[in-house]
PyMOL CGO cylinders between C-alpha atoms (Angstrom):
from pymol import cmd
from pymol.cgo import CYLINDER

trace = [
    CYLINDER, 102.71, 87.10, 92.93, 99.89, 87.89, 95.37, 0.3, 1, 1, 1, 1, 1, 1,
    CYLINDER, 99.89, 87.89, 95.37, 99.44, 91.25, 96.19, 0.3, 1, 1, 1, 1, 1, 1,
    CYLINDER, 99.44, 91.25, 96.19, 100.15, 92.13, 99.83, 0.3, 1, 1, 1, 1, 1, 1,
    CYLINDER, 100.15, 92.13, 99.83, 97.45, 94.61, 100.13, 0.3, 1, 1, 1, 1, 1, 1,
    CYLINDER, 97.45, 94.61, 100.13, 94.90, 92.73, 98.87, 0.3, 1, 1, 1, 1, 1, 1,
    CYLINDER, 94.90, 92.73, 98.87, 91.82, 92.40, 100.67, 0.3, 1, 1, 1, 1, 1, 1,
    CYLINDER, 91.82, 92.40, 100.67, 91.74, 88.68, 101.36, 0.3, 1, 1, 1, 1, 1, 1,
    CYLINDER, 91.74, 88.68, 101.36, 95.62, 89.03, 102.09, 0.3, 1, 1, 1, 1, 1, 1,
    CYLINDER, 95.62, 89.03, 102.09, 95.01, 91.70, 105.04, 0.3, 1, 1, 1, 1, 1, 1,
    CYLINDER, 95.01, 91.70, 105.04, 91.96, 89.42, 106.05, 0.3, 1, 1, 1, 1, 1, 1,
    CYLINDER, 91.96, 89.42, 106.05, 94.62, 86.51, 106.63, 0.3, 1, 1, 1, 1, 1, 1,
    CYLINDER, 94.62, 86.51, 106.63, 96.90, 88.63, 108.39, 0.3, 1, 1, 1, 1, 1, 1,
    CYLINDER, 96.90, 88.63, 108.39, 93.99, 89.82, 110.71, 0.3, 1, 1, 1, 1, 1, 1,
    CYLINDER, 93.99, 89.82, 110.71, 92.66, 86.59, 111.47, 0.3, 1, 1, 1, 1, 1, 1,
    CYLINDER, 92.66, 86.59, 111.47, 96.15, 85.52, 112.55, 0.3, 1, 1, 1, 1, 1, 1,
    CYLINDER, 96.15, 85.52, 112.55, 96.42, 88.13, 114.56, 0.3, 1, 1, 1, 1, 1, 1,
    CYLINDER, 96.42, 88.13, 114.56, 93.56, 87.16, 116.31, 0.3, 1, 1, 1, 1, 1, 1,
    CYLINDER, 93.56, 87.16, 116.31, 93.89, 83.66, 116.52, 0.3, 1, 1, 1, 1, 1, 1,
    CYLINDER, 93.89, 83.66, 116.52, 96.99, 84.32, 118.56, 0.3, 1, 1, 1, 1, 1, 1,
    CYLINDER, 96.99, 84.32, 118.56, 98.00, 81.78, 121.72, 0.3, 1, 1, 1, 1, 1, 1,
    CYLINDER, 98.00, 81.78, 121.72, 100.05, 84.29, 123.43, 0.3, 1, 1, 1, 1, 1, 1,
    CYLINDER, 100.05, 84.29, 123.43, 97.62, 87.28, 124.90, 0.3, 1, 1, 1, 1, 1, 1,
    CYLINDER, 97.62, 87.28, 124.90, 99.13, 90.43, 123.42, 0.3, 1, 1, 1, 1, 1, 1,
    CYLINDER, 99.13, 90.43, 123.42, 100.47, 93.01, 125.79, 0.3, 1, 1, 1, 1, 1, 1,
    CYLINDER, 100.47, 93.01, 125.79, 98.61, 96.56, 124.78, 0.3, 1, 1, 1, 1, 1, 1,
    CYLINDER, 98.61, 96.56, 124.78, 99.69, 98.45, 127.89, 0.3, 1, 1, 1, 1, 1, 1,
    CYLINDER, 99.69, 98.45, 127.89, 102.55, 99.01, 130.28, 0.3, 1, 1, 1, 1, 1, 1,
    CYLINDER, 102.55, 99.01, 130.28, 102.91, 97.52, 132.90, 0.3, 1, 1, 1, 1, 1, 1,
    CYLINDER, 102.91, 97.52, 132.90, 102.25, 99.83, 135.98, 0.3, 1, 1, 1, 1, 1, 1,
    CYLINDER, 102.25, 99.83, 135.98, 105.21, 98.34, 138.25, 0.3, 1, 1, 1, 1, 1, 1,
    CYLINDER, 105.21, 98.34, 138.25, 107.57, 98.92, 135.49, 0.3, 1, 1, 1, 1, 1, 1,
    CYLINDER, 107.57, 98.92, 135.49, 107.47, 101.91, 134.33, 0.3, 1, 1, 1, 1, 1, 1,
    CYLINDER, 107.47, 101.91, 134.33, 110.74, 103.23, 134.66, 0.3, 1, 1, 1, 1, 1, 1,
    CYLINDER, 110.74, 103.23, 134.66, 111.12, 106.07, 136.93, 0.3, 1, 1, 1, 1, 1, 1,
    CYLINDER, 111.12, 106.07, 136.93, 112.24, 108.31, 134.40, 0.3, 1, 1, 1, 1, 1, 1,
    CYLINDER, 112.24, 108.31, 134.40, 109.61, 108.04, 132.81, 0.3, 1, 1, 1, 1, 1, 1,
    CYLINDER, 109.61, 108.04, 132.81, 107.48, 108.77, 135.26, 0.3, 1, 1, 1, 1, 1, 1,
    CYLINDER, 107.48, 108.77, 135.26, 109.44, 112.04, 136.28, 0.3, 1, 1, 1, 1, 1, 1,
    CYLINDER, 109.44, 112.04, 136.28, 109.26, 113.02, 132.36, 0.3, 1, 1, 1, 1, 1, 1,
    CYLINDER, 109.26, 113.02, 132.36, 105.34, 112.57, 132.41, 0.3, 1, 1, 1, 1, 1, 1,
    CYLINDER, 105.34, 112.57, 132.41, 104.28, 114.45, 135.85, 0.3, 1, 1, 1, 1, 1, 1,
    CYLINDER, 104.28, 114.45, 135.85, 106.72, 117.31, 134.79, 0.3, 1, 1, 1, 1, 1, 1,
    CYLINDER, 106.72, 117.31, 134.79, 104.94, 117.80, 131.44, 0.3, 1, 1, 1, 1, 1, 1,
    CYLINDER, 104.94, 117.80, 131.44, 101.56, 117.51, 133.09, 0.3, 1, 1, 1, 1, 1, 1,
    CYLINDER, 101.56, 117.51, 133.09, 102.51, 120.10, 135.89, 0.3, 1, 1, 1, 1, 1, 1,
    CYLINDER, 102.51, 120.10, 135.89, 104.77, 122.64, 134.12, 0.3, 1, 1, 1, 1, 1, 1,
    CYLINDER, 104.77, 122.64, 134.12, 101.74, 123.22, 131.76, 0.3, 1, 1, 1, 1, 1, 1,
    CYLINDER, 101.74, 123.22, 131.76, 99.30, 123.54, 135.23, 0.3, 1, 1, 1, 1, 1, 1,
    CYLINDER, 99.30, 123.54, 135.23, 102.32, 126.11, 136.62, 0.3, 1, 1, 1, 1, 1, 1,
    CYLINDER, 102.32, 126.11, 136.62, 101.90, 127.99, 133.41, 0.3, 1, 1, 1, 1, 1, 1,
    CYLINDER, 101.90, 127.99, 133.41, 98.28, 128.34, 133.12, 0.3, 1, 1, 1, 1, 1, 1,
    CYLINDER, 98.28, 128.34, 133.12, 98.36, 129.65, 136.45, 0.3, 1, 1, 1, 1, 1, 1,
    CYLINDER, 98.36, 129.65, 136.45, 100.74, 132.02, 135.59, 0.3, 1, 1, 1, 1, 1, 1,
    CYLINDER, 100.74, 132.02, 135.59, 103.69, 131.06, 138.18, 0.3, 1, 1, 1, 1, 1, 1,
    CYLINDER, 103.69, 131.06, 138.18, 106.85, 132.15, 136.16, 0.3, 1, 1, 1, 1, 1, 1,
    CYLINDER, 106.85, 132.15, 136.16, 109.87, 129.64, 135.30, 0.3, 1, 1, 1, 1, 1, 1,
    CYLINDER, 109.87, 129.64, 135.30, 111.88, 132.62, 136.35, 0.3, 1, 1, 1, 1, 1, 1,
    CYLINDER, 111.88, 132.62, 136.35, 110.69, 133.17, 139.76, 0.3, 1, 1, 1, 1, 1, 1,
    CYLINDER, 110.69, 133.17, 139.76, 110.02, 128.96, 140.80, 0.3, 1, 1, 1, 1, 1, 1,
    CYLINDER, 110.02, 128.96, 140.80, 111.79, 125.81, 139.99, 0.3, 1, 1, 1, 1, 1, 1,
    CYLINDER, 111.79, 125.81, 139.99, 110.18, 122.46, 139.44, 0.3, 1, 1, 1, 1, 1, 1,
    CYLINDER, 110.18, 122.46, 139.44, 111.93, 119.61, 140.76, 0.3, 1, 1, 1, 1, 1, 1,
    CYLINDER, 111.93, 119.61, 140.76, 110.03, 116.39, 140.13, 0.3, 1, 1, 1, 1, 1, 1,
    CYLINDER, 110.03, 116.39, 140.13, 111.40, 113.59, 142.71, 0.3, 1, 1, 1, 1, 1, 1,
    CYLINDER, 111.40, 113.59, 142.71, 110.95, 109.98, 143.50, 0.3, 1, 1, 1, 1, 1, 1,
    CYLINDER, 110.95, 109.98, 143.50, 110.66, 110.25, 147.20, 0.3, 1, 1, 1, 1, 1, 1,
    CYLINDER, 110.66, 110.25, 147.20, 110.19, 106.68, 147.84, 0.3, 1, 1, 1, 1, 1, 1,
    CYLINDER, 110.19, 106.68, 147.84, 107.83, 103.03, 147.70, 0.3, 1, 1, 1, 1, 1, 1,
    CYLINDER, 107.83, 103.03, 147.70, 104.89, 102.97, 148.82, 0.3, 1, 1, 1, 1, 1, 1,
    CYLINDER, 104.89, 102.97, 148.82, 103.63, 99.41, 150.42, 0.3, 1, 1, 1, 1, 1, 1,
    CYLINDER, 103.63, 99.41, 150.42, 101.82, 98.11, 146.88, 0.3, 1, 1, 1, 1, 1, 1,
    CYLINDER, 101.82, 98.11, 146.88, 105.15, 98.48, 145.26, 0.3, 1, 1, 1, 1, 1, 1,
    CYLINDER, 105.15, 98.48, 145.26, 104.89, 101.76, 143.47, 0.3, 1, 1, 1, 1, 1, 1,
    CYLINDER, 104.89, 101.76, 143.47, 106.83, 104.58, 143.20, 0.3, 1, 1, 1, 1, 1, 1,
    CYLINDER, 106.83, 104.58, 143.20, 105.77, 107.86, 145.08, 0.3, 1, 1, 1, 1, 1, 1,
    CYLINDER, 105.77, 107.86, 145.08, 106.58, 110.74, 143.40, 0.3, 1, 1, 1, 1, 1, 1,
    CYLINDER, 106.58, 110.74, 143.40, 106.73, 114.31, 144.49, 0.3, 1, 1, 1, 1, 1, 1,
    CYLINDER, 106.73, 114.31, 144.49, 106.36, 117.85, 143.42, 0.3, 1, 1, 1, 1, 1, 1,
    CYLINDER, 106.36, 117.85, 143.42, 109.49, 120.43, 144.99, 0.3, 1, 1, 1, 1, 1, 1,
    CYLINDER, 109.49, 120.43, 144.99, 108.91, 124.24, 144.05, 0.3, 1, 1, 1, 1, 1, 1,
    CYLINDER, 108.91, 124.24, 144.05, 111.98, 126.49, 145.07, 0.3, 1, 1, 1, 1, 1, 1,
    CYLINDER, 111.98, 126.49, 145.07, 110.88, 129.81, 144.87, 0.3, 1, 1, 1, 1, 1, 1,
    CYLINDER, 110.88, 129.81, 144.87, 114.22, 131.53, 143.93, 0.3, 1, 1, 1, 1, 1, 1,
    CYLINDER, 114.22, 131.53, 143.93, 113.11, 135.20, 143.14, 0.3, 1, 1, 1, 1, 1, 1,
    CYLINDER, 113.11, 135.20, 143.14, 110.07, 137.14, 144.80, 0.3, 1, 1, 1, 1, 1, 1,
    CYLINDER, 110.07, 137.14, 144.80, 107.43, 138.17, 142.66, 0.3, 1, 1, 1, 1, 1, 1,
    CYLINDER, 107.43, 138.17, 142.66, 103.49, 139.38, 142.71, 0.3, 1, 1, 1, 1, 1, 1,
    CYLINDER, 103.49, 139.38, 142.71, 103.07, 135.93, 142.25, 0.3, 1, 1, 1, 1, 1, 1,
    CYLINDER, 103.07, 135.93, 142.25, 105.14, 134.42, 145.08, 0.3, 1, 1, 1, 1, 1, 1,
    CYLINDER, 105.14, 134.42, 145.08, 101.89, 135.92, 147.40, 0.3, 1, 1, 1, 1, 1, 1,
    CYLINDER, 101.89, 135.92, 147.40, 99.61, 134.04, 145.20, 0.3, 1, 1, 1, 1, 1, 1,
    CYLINDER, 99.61, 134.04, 145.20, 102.35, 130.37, 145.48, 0.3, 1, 1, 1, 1, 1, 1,
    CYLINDER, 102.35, 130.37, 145.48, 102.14, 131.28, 148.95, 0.3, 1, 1, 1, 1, 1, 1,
    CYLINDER, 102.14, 131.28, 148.95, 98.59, 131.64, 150.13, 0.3, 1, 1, 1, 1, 1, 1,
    CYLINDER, 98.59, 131.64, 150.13, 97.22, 129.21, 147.58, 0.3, 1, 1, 1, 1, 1, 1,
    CYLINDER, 97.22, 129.21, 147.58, 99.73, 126.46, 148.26, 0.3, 1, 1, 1, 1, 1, 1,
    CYLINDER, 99.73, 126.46, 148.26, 96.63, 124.28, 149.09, 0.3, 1, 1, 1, 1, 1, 1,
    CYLINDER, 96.63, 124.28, 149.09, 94.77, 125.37, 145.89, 0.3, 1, 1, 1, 1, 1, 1,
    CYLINDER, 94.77, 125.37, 145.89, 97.93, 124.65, 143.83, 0.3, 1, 1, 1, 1, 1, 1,
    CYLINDER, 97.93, 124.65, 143.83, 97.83, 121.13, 145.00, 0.3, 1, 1, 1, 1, 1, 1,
    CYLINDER, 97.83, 121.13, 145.00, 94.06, 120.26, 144.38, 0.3, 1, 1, 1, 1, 1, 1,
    CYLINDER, 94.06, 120.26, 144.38, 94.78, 121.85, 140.96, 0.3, 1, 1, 1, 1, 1, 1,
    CYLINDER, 94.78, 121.85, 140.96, 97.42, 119.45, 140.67, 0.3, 1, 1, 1, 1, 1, 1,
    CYLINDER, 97.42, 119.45, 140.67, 95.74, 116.06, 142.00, 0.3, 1, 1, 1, 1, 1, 1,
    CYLINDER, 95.74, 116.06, 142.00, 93.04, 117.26, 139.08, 0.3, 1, 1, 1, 1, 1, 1,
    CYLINDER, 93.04, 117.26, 139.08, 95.58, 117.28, 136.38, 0.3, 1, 1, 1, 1, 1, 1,
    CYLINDER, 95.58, 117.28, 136.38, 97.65, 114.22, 137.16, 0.3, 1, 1, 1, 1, 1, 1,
    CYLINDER, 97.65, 114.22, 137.16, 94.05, 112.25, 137.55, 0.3, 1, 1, 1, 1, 1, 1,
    CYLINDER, 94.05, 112.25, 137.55, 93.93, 113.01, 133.55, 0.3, 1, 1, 1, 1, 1, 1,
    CYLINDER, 93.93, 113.01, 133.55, 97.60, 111.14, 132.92, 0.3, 1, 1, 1, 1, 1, 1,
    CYLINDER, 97.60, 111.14, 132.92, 98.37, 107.89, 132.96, 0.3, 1, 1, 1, 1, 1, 1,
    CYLINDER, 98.37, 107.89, 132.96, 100.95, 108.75, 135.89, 0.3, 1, 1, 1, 1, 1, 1,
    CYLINDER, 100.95, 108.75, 135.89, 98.53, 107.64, 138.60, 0.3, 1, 1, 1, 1, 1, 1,
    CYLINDER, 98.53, 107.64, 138.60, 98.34, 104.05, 137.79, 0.3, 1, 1, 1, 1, 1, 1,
    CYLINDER, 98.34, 104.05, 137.79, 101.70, 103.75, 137.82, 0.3, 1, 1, 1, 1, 1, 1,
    CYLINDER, 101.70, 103.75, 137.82, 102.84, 105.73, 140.99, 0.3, 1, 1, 1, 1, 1, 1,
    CYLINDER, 102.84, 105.73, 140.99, 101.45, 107.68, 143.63, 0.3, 1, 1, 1, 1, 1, 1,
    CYLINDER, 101.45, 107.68, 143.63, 101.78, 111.40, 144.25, 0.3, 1, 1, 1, 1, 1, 1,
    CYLINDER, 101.78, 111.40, 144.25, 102.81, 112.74, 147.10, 0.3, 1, 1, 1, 1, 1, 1,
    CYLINDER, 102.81, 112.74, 147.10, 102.04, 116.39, 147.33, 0.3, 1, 1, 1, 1, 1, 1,
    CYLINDER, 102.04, 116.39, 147.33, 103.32, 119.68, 146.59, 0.3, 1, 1, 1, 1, 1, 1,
    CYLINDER, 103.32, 119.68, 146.59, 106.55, 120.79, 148.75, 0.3, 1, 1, 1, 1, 1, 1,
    CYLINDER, 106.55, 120.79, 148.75, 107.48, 124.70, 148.74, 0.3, 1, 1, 1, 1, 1, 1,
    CYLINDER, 107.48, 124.70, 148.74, 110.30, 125.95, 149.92, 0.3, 1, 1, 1, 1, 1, 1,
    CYLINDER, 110.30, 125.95, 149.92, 112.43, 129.31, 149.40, 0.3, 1, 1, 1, 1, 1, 1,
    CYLINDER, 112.43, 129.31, 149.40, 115.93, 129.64, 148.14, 0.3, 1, 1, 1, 1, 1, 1,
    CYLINDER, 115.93, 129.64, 148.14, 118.39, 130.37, 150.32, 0.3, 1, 1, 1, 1, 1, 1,
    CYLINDER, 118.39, 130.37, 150.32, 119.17, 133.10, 147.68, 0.3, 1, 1, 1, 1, 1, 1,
    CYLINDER, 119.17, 133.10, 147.68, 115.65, 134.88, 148.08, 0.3, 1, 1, 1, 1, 1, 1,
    CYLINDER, 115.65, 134.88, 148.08, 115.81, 138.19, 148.75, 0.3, 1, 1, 1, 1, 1, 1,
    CYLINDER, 115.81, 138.19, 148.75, 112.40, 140.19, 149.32, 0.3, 1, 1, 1, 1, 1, 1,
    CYLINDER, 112.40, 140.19, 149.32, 112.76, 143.67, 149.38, 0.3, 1, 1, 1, 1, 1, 1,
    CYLINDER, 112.76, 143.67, 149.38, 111.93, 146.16, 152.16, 0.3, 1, 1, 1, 1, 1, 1,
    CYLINDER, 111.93, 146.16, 152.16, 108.40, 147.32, 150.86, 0.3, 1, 1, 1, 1, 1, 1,
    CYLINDER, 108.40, 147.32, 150.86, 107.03, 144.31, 149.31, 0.3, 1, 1, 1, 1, 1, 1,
    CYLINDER, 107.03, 144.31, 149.31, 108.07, 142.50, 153.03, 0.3, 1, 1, 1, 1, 1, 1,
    CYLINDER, 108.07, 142.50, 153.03, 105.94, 145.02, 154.41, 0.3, 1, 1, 1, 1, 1, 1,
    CYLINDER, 105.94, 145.02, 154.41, 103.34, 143.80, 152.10, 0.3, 1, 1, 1, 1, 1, 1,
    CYLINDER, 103.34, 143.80, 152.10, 103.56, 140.59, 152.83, 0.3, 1, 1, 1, 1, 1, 1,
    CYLINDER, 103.56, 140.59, 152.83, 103.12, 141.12, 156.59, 0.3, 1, 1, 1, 1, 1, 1,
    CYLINDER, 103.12, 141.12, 156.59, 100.48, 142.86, 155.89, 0.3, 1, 1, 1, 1, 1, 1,
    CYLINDER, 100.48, 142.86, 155.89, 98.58, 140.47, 154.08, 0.3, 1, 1, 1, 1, 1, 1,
    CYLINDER, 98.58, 140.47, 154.08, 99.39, 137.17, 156.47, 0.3, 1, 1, 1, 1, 1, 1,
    CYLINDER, 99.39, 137.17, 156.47, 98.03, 139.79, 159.39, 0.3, 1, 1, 1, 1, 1, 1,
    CYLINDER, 98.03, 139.79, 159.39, 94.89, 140.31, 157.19, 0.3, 1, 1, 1, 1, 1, 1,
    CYLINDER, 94.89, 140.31, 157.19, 94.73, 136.38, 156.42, 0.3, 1, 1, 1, 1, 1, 1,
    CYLINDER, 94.73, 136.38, 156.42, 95.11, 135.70, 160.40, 0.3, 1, 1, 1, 1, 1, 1,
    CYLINDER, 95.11, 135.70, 160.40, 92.26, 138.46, 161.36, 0.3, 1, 1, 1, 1, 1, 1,
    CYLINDER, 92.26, 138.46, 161.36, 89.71, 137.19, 159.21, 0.3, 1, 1, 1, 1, 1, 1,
    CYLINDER, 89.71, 137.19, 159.21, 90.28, 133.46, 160.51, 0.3, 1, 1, 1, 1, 1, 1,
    CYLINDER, 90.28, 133.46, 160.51, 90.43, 134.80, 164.55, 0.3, 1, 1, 1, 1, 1, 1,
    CYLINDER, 90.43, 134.80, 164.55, 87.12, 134.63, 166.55, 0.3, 1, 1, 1, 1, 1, 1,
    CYLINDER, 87.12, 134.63, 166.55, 86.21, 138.02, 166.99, 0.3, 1, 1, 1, 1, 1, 1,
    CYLINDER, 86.21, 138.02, 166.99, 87.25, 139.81, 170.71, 0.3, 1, 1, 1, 1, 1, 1,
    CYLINDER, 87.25, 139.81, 170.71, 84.39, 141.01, 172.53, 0.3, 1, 1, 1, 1, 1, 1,
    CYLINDER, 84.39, 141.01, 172.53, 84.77, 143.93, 175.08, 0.3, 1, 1, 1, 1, 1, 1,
    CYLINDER, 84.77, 143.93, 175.08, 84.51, 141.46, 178.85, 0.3, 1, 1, 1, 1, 1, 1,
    CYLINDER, 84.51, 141.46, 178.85, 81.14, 140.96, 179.58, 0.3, 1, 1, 1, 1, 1, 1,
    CYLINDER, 81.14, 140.96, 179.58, 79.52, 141.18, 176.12, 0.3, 1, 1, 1, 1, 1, 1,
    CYLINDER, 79.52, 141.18, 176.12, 79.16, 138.01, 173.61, 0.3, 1, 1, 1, 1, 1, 1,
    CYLINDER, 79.16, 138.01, 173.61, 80.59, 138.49, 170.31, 0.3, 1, 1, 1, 1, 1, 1,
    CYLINDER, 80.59, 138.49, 170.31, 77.88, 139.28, 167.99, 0.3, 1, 1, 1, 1, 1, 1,
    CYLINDER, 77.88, 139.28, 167.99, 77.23, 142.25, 170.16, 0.3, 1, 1, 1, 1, 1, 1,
    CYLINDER, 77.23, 142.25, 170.16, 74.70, 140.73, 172.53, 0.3, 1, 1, 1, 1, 1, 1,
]
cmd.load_cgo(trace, "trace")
């Protein structure tokens, strides 16, 4: 009896591999992929970008969602956050919503995901639970007054030019 693992026997088997008439399928295809699986893959990919950015499980929940088709036939997918408890961190989920979504765009470019859906942004939202308390509110105000003053064109006194001229 031949052995199997012969050298001329793997040979054979690799040459009828080759010789195939039916292509072999290597990949998945992208208008198949079950949603599931999709859901399963941009959760991994952005639970680990929540945690390197230090946003707590305990204060934000991550609700991955199929929100709908988009005209080539693939799935959109989207990103919910709930923030259910307020935190130093909730300031930072707040003022760098638009950071948080670049970041996030940037890691699902490195999956597979994209080729087989399409994201469709980072929603935030508050539970209805939330509860900030008295002095970090007044925190908070403080710092979306701060945000809004460095944005406004400075007031000039009537009659002068801002810049002072």
């Amino acid at each position: 009896m031949a052995d199997p693992h012969s050298t001329e026997n793997v040979m054979l088997s690799v040459l009828r591999l080759v010789k195939r008439d039916e292509p072999l399928v290597t990949e998945l295809d992208p208008i198949h992929t079950p949603i599931p699986d999709l859901v399963q893959e941009y959760r991994a990919v952005l639970a680990n970008l929540l945690a390197r950015i230090g946003l707590a499980d305990a204060h934000v929940e991550m609700n991955v969602r199929h929100t709908g088709t988009a005209p080539d036939g693939l799935p959109v997918m989207g990103l919910k956050l709930r923030m259910t408890r307020w935190s130093p961190q909730s300031l930072k989920l707040l003022v760098g919503l638009p950071l948080l979504e670049k970041a996030a765009w940037r890691a699902l470019r490195g999956s597979w995901v994209l080729e087989a859906s399409h994201f469709g942004g980072v929603w935030l939202h508050a539970s209805s639970s939330l509860e900030i308390p008295a002095g970090q509110m007044k925190e908070l105000r403080a710092a979306i007054a701060g945000v809004q003053e460095s944005h406004e064109p400075s007031q000039a006194p009537a009659g002068q030019l801002a810049g002072g001229g």
